[in-house]
LUMLUM-829452 format. One line per field, with one value per atom (N, C-alpha, C, O): residue in three letters; chain; residue number from 1; x, y, z; atom name. Coordinates in steps of 0.1 Angstrom, whole numbers. Each point is the difference from the previous one (the first is absolute). Example, Ala and Ser with C-alpha at 12.3 -4.5 7.8 and 13.67 -1.06 7.14 Angstrom:
BEGIN
residuo: [ALA,ALA,ALA,ALA,SER,SER,SER,SER]
cadena: [A,A,A,A,A,A,A,A]
num: [1,1,1,1,2,2,2,2]
px: [132,-9,9,10,-14,9,-8,5]
py: [-57,12,12,0,11,11,11,11]
pz: [78,0,0,7,-14,0,8,1]
atomo: [N,CA,C,O,N,CA,C,O]
REM end
This chain:
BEGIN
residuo: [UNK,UNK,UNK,UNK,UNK,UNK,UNK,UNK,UNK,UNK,UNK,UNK,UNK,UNK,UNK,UNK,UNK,UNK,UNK,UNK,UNK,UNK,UNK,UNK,UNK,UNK,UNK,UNK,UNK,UNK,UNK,UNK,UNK,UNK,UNK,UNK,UNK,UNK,UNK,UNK,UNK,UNK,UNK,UNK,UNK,UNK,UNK,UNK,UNK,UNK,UNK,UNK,UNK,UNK,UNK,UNK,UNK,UNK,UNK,UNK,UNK,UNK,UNK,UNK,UNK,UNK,UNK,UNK,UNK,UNK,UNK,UNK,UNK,UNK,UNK,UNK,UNK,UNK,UNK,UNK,UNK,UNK,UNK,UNK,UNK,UNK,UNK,UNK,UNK,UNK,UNK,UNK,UNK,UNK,UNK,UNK,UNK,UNK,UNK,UNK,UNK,UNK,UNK,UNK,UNK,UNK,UNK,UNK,UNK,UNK,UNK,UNK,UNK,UNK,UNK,UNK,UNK,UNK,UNK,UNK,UNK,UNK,UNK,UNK,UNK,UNK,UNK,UNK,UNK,UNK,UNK,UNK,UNK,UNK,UNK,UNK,UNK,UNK,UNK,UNK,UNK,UNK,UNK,UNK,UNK,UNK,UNK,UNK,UNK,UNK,UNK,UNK,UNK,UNK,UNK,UNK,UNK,UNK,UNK,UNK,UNK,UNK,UNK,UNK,UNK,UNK,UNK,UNK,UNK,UNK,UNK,UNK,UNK,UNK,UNK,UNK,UNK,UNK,UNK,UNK,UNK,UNK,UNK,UNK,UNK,UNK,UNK,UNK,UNK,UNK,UNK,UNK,UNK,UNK,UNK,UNK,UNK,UNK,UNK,UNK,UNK,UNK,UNK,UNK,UNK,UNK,UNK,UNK,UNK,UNK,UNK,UNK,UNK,UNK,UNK,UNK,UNK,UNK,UNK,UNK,UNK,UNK,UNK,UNK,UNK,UNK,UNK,UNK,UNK,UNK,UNK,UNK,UNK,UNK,UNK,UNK,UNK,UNK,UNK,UNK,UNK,UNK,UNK,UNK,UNK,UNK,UNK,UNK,UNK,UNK,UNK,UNK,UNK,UNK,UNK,UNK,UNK,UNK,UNK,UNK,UNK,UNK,UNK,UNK,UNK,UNK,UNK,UNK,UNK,UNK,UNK,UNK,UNK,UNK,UNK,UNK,UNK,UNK,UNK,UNK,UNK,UNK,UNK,UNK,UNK,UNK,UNK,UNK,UNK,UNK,UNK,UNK,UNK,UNK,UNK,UNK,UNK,UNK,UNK,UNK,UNK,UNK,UNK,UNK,UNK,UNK,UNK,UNK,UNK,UNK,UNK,UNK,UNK,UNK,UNK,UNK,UNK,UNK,UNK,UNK,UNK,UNK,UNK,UNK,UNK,UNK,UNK,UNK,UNK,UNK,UNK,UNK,UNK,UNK,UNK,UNK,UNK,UNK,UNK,UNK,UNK,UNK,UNK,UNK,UNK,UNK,UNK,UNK,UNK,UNK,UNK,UNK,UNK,UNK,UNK,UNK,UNK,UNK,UNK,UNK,UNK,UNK,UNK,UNK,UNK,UNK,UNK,UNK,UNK,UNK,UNK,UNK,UNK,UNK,UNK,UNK,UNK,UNK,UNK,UNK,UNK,UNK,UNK,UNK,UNK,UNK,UNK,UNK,UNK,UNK,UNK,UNK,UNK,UNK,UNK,UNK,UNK,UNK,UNK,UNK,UNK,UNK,UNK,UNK,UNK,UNK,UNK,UNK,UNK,UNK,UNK,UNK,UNK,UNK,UNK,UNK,UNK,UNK,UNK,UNK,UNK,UNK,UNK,UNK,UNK,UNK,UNK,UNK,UNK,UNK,UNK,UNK,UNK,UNK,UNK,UNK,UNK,UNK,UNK,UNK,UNK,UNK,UNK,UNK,UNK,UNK,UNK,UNK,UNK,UNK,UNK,UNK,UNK,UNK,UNK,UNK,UNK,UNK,UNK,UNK,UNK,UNK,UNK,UNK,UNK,UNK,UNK,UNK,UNK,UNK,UNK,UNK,UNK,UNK,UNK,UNK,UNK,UNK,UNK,UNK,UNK,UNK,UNK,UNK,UNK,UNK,UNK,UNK]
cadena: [A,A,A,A,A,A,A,A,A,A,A,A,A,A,A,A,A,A,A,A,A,A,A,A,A,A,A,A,A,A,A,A,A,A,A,A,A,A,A,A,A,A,A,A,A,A,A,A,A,A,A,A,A,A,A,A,A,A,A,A,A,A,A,A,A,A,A,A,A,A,A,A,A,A,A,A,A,A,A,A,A,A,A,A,A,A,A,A,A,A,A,A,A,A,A,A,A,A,A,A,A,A,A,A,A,A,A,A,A,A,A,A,A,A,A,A,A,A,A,A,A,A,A,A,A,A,A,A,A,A,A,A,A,A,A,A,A,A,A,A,A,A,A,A,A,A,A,A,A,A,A,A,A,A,A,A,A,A,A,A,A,A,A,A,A,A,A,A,A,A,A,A,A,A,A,A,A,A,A,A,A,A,A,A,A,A,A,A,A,A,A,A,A,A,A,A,A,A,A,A,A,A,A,A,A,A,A,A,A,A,A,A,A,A,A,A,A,A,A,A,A,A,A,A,A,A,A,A,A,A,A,A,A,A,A,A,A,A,A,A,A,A,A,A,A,A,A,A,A,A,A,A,A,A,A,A,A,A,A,A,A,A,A,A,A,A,A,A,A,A,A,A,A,A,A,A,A,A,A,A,A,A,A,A,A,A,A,A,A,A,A,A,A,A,A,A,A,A,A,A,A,A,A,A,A,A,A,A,A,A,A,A,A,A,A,A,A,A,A,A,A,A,A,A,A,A,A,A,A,A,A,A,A,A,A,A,A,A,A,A,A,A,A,A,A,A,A,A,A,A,A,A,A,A,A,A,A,A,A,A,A,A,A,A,A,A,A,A,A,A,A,A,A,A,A,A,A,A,A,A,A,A,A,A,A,A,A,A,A,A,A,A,A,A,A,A,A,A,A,A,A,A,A,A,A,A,A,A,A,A,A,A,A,A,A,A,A,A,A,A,A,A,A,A,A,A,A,A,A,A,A,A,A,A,A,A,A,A,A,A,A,A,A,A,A,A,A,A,A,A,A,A,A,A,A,A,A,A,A,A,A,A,A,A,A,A,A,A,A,A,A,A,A,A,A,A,A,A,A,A,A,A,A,A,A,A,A,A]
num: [1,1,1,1,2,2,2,2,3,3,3,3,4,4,4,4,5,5,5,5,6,6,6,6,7,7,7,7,8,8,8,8,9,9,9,9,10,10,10,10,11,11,11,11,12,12,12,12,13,13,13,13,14,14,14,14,15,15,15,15,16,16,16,16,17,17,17,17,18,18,18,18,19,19,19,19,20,20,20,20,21,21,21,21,22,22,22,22,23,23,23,23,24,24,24,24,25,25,25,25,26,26,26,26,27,27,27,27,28,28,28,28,29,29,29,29,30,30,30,30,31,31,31,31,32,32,32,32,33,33,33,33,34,34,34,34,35,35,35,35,36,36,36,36,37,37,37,37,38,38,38,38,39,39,39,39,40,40,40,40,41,41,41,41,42,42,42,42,43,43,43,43,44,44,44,44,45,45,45,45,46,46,46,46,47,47,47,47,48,48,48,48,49,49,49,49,50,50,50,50,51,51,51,51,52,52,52,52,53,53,53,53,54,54,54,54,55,55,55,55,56,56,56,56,57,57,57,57,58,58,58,58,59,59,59,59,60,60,60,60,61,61,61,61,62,62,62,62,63,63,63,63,64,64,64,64,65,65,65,65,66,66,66,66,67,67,67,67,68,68,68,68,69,69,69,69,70,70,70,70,71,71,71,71,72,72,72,72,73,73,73,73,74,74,74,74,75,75,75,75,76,76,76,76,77,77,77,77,78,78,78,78,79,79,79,79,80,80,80,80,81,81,81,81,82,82,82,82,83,83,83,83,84,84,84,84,85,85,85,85,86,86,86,86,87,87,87,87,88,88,88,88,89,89,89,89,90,90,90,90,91,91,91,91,92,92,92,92,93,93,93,93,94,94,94,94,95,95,95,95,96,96,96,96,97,97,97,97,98,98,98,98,99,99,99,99,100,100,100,100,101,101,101,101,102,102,102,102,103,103,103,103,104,104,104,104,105,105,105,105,106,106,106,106,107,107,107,107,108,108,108,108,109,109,109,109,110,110,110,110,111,111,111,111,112,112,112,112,113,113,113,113,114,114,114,114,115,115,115,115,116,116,116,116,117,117,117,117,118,118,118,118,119,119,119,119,120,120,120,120,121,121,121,121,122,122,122,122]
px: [-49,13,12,11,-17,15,3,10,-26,7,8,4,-2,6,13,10,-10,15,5,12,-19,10,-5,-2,1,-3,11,10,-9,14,10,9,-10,7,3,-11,17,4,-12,-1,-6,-10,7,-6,18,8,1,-5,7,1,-7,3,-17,-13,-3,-5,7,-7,8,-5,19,8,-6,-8,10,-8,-12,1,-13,-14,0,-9,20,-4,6,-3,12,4,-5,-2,-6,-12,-5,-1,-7,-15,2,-7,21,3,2,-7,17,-3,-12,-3,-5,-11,-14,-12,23,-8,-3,-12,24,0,-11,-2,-6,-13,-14,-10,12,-15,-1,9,-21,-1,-5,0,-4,0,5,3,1,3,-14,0,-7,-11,-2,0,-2,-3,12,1,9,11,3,7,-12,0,-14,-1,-8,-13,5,0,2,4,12,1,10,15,4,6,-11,1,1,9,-24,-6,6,6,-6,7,17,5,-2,19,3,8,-19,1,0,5,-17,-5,10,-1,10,13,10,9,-7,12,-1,9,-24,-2,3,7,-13,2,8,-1,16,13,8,12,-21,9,4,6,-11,6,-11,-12,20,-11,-8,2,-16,-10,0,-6,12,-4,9,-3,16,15,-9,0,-3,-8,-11,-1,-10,-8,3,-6,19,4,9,-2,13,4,-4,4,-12,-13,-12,-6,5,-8,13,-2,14,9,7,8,-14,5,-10,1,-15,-14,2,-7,14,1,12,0,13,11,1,4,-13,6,-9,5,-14,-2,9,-5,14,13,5,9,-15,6,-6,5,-15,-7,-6,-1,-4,-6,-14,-5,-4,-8,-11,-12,27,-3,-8,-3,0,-2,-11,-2,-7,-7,3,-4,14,10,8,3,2,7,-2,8,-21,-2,-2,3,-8,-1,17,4,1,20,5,6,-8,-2,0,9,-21,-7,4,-1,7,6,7,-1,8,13,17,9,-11,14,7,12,-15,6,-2,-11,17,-1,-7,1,-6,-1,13,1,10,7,13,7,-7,6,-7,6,-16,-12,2,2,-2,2,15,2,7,13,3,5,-9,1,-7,3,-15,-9,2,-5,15,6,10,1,14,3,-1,8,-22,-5,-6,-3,-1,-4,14,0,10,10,4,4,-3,1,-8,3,-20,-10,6,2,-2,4,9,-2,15,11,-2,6,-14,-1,-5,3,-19,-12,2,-5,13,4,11,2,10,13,4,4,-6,0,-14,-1,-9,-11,-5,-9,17,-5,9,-3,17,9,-8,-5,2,-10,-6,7,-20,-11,7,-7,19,3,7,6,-4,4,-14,-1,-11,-12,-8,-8,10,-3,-11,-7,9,-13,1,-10,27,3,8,3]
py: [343,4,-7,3,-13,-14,4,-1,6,9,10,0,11,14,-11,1,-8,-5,-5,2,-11,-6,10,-6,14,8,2,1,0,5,-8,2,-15,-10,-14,-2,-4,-9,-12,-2,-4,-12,-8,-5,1,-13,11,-6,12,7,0,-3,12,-2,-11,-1,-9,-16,-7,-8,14,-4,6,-6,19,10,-9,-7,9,-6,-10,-4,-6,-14,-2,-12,19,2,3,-6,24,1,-8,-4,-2,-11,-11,-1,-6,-10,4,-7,19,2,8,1,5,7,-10,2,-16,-10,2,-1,6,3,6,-3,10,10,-6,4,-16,-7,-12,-8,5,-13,-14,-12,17,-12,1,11,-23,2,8,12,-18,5,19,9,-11,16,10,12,-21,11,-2,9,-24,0,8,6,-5,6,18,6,-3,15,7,12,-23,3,-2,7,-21,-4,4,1,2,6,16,3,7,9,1,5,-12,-3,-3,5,-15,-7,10,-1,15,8,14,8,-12,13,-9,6,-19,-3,1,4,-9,-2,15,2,7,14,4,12,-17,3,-8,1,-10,-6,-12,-7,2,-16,-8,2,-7,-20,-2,-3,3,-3,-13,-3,-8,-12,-5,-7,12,0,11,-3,13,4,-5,4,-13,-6,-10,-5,-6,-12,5,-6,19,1,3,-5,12,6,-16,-3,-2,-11,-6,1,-8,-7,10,-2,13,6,0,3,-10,4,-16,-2,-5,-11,2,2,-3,4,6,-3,15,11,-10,2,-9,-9,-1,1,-2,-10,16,1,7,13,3,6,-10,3,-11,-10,11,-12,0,-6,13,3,6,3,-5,7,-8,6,-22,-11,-6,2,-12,-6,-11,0,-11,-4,1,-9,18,10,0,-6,12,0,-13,0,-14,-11,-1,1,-3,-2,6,-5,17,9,-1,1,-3,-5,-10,1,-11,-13,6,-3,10,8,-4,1,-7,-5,9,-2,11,17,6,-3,15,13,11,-3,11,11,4,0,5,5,-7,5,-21,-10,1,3,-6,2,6,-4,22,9,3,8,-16,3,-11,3,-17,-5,0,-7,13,5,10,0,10,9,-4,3,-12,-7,-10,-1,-7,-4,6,-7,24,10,0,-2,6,4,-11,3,-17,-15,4,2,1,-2,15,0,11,10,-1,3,-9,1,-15,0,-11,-8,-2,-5,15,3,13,1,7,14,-1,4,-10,-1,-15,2,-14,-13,-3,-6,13,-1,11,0,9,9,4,7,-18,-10,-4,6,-18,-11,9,6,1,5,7,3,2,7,-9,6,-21,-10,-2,-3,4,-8,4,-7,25,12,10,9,-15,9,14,8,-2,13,2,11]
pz: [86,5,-7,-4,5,-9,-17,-6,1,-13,-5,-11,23,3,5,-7,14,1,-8,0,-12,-12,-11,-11,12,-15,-4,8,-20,-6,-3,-8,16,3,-11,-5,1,-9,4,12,-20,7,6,9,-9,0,21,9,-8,10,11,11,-19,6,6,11,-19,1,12,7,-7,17,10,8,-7,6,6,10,-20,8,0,6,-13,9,9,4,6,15,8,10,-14,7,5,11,-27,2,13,10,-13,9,14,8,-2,12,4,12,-19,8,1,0,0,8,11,4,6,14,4,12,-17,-2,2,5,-10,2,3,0,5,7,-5,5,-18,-12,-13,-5,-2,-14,-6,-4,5,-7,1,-9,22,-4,-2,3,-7,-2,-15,-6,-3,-14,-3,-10,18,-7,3,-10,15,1,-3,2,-8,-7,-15,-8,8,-15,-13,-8,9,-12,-1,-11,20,-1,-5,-10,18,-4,-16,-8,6,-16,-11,-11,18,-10,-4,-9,21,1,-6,-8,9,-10,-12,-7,0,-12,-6,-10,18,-8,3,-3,11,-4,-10,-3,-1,-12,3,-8,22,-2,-11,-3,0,-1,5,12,-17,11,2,11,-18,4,13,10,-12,7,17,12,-18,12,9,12,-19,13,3,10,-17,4,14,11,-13,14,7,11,-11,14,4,11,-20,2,11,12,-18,8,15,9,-13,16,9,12,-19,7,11,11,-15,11,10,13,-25,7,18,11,-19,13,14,11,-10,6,13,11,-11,12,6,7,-11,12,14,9,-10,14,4,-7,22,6,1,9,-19,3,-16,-1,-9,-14,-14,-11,14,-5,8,12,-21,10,13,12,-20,12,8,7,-7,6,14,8,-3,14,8,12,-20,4,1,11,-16,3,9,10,-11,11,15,8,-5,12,5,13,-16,4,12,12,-17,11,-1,8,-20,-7,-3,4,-10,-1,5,6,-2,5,-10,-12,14,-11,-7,-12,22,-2,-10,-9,14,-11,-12,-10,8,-12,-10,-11,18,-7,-7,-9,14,-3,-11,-10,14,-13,-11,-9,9,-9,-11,-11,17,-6,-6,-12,21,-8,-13,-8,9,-11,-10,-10,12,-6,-13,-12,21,-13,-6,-11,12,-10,-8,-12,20,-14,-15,-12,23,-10,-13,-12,22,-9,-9,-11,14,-13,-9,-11,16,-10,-11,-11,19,-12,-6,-11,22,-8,-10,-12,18,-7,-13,-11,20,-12,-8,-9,12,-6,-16,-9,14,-14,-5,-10,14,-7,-4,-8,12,-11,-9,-10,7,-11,-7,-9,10,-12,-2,-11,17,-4,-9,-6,3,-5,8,-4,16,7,-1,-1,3,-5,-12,-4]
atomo: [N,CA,C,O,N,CA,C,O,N,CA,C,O,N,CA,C,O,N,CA,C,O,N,CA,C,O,N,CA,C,O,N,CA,C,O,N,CA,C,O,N,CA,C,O,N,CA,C,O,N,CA,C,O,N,CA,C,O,N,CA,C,O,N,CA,C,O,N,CA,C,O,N,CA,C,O,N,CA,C,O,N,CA,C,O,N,CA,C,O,N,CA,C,O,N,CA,C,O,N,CA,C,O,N,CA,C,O,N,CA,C,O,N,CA,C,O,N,CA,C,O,N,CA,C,O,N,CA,C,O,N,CA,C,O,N,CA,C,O,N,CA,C,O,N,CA,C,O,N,CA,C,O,N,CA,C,O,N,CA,C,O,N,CA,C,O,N,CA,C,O,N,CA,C,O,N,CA,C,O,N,CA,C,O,N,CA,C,O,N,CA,C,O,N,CA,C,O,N,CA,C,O,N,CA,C,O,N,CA,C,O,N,CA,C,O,N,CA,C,O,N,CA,C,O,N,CA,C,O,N,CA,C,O,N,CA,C,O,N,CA,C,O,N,CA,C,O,N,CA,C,O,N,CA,C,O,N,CA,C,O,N,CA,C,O,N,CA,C,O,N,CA,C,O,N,CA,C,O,N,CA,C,O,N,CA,C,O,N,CA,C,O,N,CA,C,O,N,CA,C,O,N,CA,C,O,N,CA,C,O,N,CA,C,O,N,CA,C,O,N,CA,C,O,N,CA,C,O,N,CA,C,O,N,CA,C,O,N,CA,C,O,N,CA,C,O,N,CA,C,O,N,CA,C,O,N,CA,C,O,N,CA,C,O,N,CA,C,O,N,CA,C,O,N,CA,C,O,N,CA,C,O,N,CA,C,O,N,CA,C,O,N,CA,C,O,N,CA,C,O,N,CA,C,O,N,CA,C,O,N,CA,C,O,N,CA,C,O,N,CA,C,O,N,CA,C,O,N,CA,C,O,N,CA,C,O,N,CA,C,O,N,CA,C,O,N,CA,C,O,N,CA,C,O,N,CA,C,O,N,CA,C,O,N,CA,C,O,N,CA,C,O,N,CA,C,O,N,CA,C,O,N,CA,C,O,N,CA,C,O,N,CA,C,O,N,CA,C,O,N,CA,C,O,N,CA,C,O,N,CA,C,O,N,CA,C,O,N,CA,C,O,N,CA,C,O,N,CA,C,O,N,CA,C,O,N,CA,C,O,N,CA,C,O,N,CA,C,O]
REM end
C-alpha cells in the first residue's frame, strides 16, 4: 500500500513520507521488535526502489526503530515498568510522547538530514 502512495514521488519525498509512517505506526504495536520485524525490511525495500540512498535509508529507519520508542506506554520494553509505577497517566504519557515524537522528527530529518548531506550520505 505505502508503494502506490509514494510512487511517482521524488525519493527525498518518499523517504519523509515513510519515515513518518514508520515512526507513528508505532501506535499499532506492542513491541519494538515485532514492529521492526514486520516494517523494516519492507519500508527499506520501497525506498531503495524509489531512489533513496540505501545507506541514508536503513540508518533512518534503524534510528527511528528506537526513537519511536517514547510514544506509547506500552511500545518498548521499559516502558510498562515506568508505566506501572503510577507516576504518569496514560493520558500525560501519550501527550508528551507525541510531543517528543515531533523533536525526534524535526531533528533527525530536518537538522540531520543537513548533516548527512555535508557527510555525503545523499
Amino acid at each position: 500500500m505505502m508503494e502506490g502512495t509514494v510512487a511517482g514521488m521524488s525519493w527525498v519525498m518518499a523517504l519523509f513520507i515513510l519515515a513518518v509512517v514508520y515512526f507513528y505506526s508505532h501506535y499499532l504495536f506492542a513491541s519494538n521488535t515485532a514492529h521492526v520485524s514486520a516494517m523494516y525490511g519492507a519500508f527499506l525495500a520501497v525506498l531503495v526502489a524509489a531512489g533513496a540512498p540505501p545507506l541514508l535509508s536503513a540508518l533512518l529507519l534503524g534510528f527511528f526503530s528506537n526513537l519511536f520508542s517514547c510514544t506509547t506506554h506500552y511500545g518498548s520494553g521499559p516502558a510498562p515498568v515506568f508505566f506501572g509505577t503510577g507516576y504518569v497517566d496514560q493520558k500525560k504519557w501519550w501527550s508528551i510522547g507525541f510531543f517528543i515524537s515531533i523533536i525526534h522528527i524535526v531533528v533527525w530529518l530536518g537538522i540531520g538530514g543537513a548533516w548527512w548531506k555535508v557527510l555525503g550520505l545523499w
